[in-house]
C-alpha positions, 0 to 999 in steps of 0.5 A: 452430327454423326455419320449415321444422322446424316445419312439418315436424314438423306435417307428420310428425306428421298423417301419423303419425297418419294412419297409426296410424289405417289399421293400426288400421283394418285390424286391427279389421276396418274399410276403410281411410280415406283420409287427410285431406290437409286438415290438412296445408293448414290446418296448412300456412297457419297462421302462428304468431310461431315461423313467422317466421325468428328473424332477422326477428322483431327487424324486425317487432317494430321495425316495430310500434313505428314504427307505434305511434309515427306513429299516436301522433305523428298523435294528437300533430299532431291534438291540436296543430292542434285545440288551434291551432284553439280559440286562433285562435277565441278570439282572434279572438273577442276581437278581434271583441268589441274591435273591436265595443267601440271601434265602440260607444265612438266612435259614442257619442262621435259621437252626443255630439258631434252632440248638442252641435252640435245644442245649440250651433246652437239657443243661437245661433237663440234668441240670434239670435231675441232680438236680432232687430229687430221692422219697427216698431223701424226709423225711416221714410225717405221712401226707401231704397238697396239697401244700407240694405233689406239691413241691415234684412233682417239684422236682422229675419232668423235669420242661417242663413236670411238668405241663402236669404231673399236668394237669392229677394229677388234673383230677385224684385225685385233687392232693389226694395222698390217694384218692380212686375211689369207682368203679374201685378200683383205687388209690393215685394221678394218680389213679393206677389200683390196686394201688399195682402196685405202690409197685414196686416204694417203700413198702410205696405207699399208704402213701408217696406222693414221691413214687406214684409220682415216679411210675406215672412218669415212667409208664407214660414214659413207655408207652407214652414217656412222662408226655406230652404225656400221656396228650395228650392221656388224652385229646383226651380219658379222660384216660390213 
């Protein structure tokens, strides 16, 4: 049955029925009623399957799959990225937690090794300590050359703290155990100030070397830590 034959048909029996109901309303003494002309519009907008021409029901039928098809393939593509987005999470987790592993595993082995350089460097400061000569140990000469001051500092110095010691011996006294600064008064190889103080370290400070080394280290110890750090001082004032 075609559009057009259906609609008719609804068309043909309204007006029928519109009818009927006139002459029965004559015939029983009523006024005639005037015709709904609603229903044909309702029934006219009413669209049912059997409105569509029979040739076109194939393609609105082909044309509902298709888009069950992209709805259910959007799903698909959905459900792909969502599961390529979970992958990529985890991944990347494990990778942070691999990164974080090797990170801790190498800090260890730098903290070891720090360790271990920290042991080796105090082995060889008591190593140095115990061998170190006492300013008694040393014969007395009724002079000394640079050279032979110099020896005695090595030995009576922690060899790390050597050259700092030597740095402020050379700015001081040039390494002249009987050097006199004419101003101040001060004396021997690290300038003592009066250089009587250096008699707490032997009776002979104005001629033994050894002895005003002995002093110089400990006062320098005393009061800076260390020959290194009164070089430091040193440096930055240009006294000490």
């Amino acid at each position: 049955m075609s559009r057009i034959s259906v609609r008719g048909f609804a068309v043909a029996s309204a007006t029928a029925v519109t009818t009927v109901g006139a002459v029965v309303g004559v015939a029983s003494g009523n006024a005639a009623q005037p015709a709904n002309d609603n229903f044909e519009a309702t029934a006219a907008d009413t669209t049912l399957l059997a409105d569509i021409p029979a040739g076109d029901q194939a393609q609105v039928q082909v044309s509902t799959l298709a888009e069950q098809a992209d709805v259910q393939a959007a799903a698909a593509d959905s459900l792909a990225r969502k599961s390529a987005e979970e992958d990529a999470r985890v991944q990347a987790a494990k990778s942070a937690e691999a990164k974080k592993a090797a990170a801790d595993k190498a800090e260890e082995a730098k903290k070891k090794a720090e360790k271990a350089e920290k042991e080796r460097k105090e082995a060889e400061a008591r190593a140095s300590r115990s061998s170190l000569r006492d300013a008694t140990s040393f014969a007395a000469q009724s002079s000394y050359s640079v050279a032979q001051v110099q020896a005695m500092a090595r030995q009576m110095i922690p060899a790390d703290q050597f050259q700092c010691f030597s740095n402020i011996v050379s700015h001081e006294s040039t390494w002249n155990y009987r050097a006199v600064n004419a101003s101040s008064g001060a004396y021997g190889l690290v300038q003592a100030l009066p250089g009587s103080k250096m008699s707490s370290a032997g009776a002979d400070w104005q001629t033994n070397p050894a002895t005003q080394i002995k002093w110089g280290l400990s006062y320098m110890n005393g009061r800076y830590g260390s020959p290194c750090g009164a070089w430091q001082f040193w440096s930055a004032n240009h006294w000490y």
